[in-house]
C-alpha positions as CSV (number, residue, x, y, z in Angstrom):
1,X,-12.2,-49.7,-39.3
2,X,-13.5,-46.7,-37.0
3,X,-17.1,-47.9,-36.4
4,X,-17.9,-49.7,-33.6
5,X,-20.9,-51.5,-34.4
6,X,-19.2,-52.7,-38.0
7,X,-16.6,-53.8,-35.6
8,X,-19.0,-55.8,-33.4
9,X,-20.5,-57.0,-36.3
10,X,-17.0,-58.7,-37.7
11,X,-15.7,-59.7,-34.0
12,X,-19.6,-61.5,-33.9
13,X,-19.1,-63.3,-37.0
14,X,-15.6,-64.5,-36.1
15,X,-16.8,-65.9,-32.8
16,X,-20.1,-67.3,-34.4
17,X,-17.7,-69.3,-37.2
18,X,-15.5,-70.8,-34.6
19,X,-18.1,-71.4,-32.2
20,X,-20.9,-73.4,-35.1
21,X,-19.6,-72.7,-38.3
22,X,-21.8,-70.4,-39.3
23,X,-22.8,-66.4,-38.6
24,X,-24.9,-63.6,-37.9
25,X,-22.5,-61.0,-38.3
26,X,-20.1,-59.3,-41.1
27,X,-17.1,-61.2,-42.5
28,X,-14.1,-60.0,-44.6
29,X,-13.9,-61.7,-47.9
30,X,-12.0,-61.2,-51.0
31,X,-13.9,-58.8,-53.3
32,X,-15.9,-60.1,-55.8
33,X,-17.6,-58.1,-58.4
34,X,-18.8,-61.1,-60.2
35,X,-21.3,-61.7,-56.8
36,X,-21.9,-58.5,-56.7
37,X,-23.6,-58.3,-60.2
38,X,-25.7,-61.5,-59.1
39,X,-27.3,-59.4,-56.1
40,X,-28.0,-56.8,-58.5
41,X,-29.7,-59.7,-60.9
42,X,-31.5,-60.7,-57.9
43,X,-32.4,-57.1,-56.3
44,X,-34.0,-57.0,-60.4
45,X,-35.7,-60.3,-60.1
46,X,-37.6,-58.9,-56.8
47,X,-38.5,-55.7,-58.2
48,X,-39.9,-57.2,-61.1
49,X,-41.7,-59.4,-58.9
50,X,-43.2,-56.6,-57.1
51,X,-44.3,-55.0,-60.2
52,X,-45.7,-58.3,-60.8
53,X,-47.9,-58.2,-57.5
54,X,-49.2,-54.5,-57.3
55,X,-52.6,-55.4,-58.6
56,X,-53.8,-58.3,-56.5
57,X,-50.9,-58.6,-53.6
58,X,-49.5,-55.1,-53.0
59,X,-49.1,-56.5,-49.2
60,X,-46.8,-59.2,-50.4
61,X,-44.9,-56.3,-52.7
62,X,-43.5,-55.2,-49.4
63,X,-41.2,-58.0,-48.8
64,X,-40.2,-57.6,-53.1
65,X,-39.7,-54.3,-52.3
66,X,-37.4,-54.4,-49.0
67,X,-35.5,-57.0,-50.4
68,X,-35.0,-55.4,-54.1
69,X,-33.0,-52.5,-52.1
70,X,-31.1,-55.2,-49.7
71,X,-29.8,-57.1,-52.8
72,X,-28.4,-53.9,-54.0
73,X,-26.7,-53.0,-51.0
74,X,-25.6,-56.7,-50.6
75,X,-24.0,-55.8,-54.3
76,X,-22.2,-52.8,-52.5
77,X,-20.6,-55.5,-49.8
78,X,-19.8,-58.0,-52.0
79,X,-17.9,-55.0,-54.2
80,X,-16.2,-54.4,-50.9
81,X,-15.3,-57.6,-49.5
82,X,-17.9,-58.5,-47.1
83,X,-20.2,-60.7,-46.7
84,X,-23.5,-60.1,-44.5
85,X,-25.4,-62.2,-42.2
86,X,-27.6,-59.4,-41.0
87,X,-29.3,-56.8,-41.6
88,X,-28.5,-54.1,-38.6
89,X,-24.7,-54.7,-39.9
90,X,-25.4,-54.4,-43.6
91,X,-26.9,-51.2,-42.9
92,X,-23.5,-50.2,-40.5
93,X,-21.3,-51.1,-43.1
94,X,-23.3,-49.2,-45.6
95,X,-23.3,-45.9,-43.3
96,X,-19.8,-46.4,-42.6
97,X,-18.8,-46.9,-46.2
98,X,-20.7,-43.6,-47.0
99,X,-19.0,-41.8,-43.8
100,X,-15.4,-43.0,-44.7
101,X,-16.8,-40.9,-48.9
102,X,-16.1,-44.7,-50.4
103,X,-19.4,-44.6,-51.9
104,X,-21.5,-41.9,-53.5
105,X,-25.0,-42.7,-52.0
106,X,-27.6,-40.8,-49.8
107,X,-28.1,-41.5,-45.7
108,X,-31.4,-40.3,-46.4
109,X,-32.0,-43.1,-48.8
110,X,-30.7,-45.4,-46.4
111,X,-32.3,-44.3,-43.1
112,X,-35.2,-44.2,-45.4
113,X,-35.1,-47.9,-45.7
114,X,-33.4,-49.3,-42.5
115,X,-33.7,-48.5,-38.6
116,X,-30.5,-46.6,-38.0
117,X,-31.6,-43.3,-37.7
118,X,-35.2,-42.5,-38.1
119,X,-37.3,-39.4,-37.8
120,X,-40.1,-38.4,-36.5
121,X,-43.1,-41.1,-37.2
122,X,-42.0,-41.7,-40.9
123,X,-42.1,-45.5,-41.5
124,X,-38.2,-47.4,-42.7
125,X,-38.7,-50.0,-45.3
126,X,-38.4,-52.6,-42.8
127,X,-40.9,-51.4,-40.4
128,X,-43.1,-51.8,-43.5
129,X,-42.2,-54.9,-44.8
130,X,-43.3,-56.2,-41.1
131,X,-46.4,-54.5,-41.1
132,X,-47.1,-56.1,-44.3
133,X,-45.8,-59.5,-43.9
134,X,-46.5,-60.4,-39.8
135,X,-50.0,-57.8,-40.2
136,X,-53.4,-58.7,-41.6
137,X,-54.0,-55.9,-44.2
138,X,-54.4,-57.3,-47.5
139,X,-53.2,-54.2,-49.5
140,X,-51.0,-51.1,-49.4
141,X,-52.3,-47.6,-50.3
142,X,-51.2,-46.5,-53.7
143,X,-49.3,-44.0,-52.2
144,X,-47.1,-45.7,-49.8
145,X,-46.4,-48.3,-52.8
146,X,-45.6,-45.4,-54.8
147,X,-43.4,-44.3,-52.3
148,X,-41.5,-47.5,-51.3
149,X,-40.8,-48.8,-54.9
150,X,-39.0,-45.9,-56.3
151,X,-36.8,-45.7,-53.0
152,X,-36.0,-49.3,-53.7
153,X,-35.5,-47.9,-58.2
154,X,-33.0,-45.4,-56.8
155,X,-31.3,-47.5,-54.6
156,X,-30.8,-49.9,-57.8
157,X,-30.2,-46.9,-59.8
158,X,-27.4,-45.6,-57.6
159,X,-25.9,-49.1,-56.5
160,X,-25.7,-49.9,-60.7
161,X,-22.9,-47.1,-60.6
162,X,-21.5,-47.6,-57.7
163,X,-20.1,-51.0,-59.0
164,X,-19.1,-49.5,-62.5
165,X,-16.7,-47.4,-60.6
């Protein structure tokens, strides 16, 4: 592996587990397509759940939504052989996957949703999801739900064939 922040996360994972038992990292795992479908189940369960809020809740539909996408690309890991304790290195391994052409999905879509490489003012995913969830606004405009939910369809959409193949 080429990437040195994939690397970091897997070296910080191995020290986490021998230091507590337990980590914050990316760890190597025997692939497992059968997990893989049950993050898919689960990035489905959220997004209905977000469909489910839009009237009354759309604040709390940016959590749904953010995690509807992460599910998916959990899927991707678990398809893979990893397995993800955060985020920063879900979205490295993700990138990396796309660099090294073992997956057929967009950067865009994904620096859409995480930190990694942003431009210009345009809001991630995540930046939402804490505006929504640590902020006080009680709603999101129609447009910016609009926006955020079919990012998180696509991703779905994309991550559905990825594990077919």
């Amino acid at each position: 592996m080429k990437n040195k922040k994939v690397d970091w996360c897997l070296r910080k994972a191995e020290r986490e587990l021998a230091e507590i038992g337990r980590h914050r990292g990316l760890v190597k795992i025997k692939p497992d397509i059968s997990k893989a479908r049950k993050h898919i189940a689960k990035a489905e369960h959220y997004l209905e759940a977000t469909l489910f809020l839009k009237e009354k809740f759309s604040d709390i539909s940016a959590s749904t939504i953010f995690y509807s996408a992460y599910h998916s690309l959990l899927a991707i890991l678990s398809k893979f052989g990893y397995e993800s304790g955060n985020q920063e290195c879900t979205f490295s391994l993700i990138d990396h996957l796309i660099d090294e052409n073992k997956i057929d999905l967009d950067k865009h879509l994904i620096n859409k949703m995480s930190l990694l490489s942003k431009k210009g003012d345009e809001e991630s995913i995540i930046e939402i999801r804490e505006k929504y969830q640590y902020g006080t606004d009680l709603s999101m405009k129609e447009e910016l739900y609009s926006e955020i939910i079919e990012t998180a369809k696509i991703i779905l959409g994309k991550v559905k064939k990825i594990l077919e193949n």
